[in-house]
C-alpha positions as CSV (number, residue, x, y, z in Angstrom):
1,X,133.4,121.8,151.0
2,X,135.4,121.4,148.2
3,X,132.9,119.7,145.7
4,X,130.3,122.7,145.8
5,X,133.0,125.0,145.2
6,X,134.2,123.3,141.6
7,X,130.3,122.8,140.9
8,X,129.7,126.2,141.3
9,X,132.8,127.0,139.0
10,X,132.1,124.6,136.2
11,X,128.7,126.4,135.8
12,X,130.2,130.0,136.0
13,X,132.5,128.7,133.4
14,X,129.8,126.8,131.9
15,X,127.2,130.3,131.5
16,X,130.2,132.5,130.4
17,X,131.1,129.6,127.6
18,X,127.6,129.6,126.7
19,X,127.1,133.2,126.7
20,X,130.0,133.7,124.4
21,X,128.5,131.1,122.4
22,X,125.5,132.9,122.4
23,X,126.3,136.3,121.6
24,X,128.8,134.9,118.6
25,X,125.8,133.7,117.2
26,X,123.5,136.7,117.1
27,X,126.5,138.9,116.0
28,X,127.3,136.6,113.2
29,X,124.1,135.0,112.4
30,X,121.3,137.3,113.4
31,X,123.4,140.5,112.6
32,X,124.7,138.9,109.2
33,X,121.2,137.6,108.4
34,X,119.7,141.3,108.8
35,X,122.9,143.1,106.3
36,X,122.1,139.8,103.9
37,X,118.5,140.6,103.6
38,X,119.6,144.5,103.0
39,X,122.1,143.2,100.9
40,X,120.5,140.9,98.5
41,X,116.4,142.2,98.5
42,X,117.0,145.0,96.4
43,X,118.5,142.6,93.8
44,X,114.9,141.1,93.4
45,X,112.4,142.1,91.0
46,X,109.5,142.2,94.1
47,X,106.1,142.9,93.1
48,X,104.1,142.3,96.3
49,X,103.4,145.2,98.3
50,X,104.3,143.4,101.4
51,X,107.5,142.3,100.5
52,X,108.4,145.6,98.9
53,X,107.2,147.3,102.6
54,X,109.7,144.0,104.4
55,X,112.3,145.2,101.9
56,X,112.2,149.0,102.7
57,X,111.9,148.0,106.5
58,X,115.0,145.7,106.1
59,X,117.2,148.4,104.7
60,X,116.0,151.3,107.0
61,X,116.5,148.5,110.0
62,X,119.9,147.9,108.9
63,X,120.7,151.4,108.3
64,X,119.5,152.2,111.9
65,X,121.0,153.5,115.0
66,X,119.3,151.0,117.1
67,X,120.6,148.2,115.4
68,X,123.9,149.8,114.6
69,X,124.4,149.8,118.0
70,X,123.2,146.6,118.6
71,X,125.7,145.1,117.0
72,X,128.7,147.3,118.1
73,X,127.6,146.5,121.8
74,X,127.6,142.4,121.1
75,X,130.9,142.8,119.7
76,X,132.3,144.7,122.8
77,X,130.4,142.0,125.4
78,X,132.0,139.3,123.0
79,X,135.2,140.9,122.9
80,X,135.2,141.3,126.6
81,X,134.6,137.4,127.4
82,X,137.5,136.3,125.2
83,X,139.8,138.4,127.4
């Protein structure tokens, strides 16, 4: 029973590749897209009320512990699968 074995190791392999992958891409992408928008929306002269209510919300999301943490806690699991 050989076979099964390396199956079931390629897909182990296969899930923690991916979930690296995965969790490189919402640290960098998703947490980088939020600190952009923080970043660059109060360089904008906005005059819509709902894009100066998405700006505010932006910044205090950013800003917030949830999300702070968020991000500190992908960085750890990501961390922890390149060991």
């Amino acid at each position: 029973m050989l076979l099964p074995w390396f199956f079931r190791s390629v897909i182990s392999f296969s899930v923690i590749v991916l979930s690296s992958q995965v969790l490189s891409i919402l640290t960098k992408d998703y947490c980088g897209a939020v600190f952009l928008l923080a970043k660059e929306l109060p360089l904008i002269d906005l005059k819509s009320d709902g894009f100066l209510t998405f700006r505010k919300y932006i910044n205090n999301y950013a800003k917030s512990e949830y999300f702070i943490s968020l991000q500190t806690e992908l960085e750890l699991i990501k961390t922890s699968f390149h060991k």
